[in-house]
N, C-alpha and C positions, 0 to 999 in steps of 0.2 A: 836403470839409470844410476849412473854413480856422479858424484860429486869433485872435483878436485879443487885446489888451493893451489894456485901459480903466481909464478913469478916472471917479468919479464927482465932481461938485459940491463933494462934502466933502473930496475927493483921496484915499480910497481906490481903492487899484490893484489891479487881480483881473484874472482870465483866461478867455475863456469861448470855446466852438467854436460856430461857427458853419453851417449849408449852405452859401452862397456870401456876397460881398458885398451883393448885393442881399436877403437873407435879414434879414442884419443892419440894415438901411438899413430894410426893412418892418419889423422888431419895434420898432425905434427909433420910427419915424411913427406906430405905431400905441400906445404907452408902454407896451409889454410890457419894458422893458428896466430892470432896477433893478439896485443894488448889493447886490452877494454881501454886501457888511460891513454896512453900513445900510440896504438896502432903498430909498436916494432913486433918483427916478427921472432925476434929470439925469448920466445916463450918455454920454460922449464913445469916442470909439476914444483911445487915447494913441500916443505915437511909439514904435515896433518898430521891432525887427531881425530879418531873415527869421532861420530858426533851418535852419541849413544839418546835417545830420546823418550820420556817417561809417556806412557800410552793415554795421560789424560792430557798433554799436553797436543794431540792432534784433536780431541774433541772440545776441549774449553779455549782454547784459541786459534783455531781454525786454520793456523800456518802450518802445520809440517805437512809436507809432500807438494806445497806452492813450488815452482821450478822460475816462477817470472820476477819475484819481488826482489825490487833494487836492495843491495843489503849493505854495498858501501856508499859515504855518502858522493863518491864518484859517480859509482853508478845510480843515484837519486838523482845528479845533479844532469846526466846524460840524457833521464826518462825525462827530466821537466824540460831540457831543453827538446827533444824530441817532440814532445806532447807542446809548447808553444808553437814550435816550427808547423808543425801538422795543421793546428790551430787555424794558423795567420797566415797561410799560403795556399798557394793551388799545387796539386800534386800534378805533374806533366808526363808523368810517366818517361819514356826514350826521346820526347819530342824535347827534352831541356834546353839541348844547345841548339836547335830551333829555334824557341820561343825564345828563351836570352838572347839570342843573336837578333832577331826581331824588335824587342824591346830596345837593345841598345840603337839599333840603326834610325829606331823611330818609327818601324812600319808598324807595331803593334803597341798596344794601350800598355801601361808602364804598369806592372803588379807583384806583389810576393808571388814568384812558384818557388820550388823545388820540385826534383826529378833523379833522373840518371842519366849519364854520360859515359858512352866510351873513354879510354884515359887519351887517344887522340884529339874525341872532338873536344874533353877540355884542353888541352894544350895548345889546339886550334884557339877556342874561344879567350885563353889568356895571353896568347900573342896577339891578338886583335885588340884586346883591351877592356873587352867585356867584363864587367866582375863580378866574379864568379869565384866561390871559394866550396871546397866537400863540405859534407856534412859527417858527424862519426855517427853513424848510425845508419841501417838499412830504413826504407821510408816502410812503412805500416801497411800499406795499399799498393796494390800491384795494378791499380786499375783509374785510369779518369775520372 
């Protein structure tokens, strides 16, 4: 696992792990690669400094080799909303623009979900009027 330090188009700076170089170098070619802050997809590597680590700092503080911990306060600010949204909603899985479409029409009881959507049926759903906005974040649970 290697580390990188990017940059996006708009100069947001984030950090992301990667498999090897060439890992990163195919998600790039292929425009899997977006900004943690805005989503744009002209994501670069930026200039690092290896991060060289003293060997009692992975047993008396327990952090090195962690790959999840939010380390800007962006990405702190992503996980709490994440972990609210999680929270305080029903996860819907593919049925979203189902049940939103449901709720708004009135045939079902009115509730916080989140889910997924084809980029169709949202486009469906907000020419209707539904409101319905993304979330930046994949949801946690793949499951009802």
């Amino acid at each position: 696992m290697i580390k990188f330090s990017l940059r996006c188009a708009d100069g947001h700076d984030f950090e992301s792990w990667f498999q090897s170089t060439e890992a990163f170098d195919a998600l790039k070619a292929g425009g899997h690669l977006a900004c943690a802050v805005c989503g744009g997809l002209g994501v670069e590597k930026a200039v690092m400094a290896p991060r060289v680590s003293k060997a009692q700092e992975s047993t008396t503080t327990g952090q090195a080799g962690r790959l999840n911990a939010p380390a800007t306060p962006a990405e702190q600010a992503l996980a709490a909303l994440k972990a609210h949204v999680e929270a305080n909603s029903d996860y819907v899985g593919m049925e979203f623009a189902r049940e939103a479409r449901a709720m708004h029409e009135g045939t079902a009881p009115e509730r916080p979900i989140h889910g997924e959507a084809r980029a169709d049926e949202a486009r469906r759903l907000i020419a209707e009027g539904v409101p319905v906005a993304p979330l930046p974040f994949r949801p946690g649970r793949k499951s009802n």
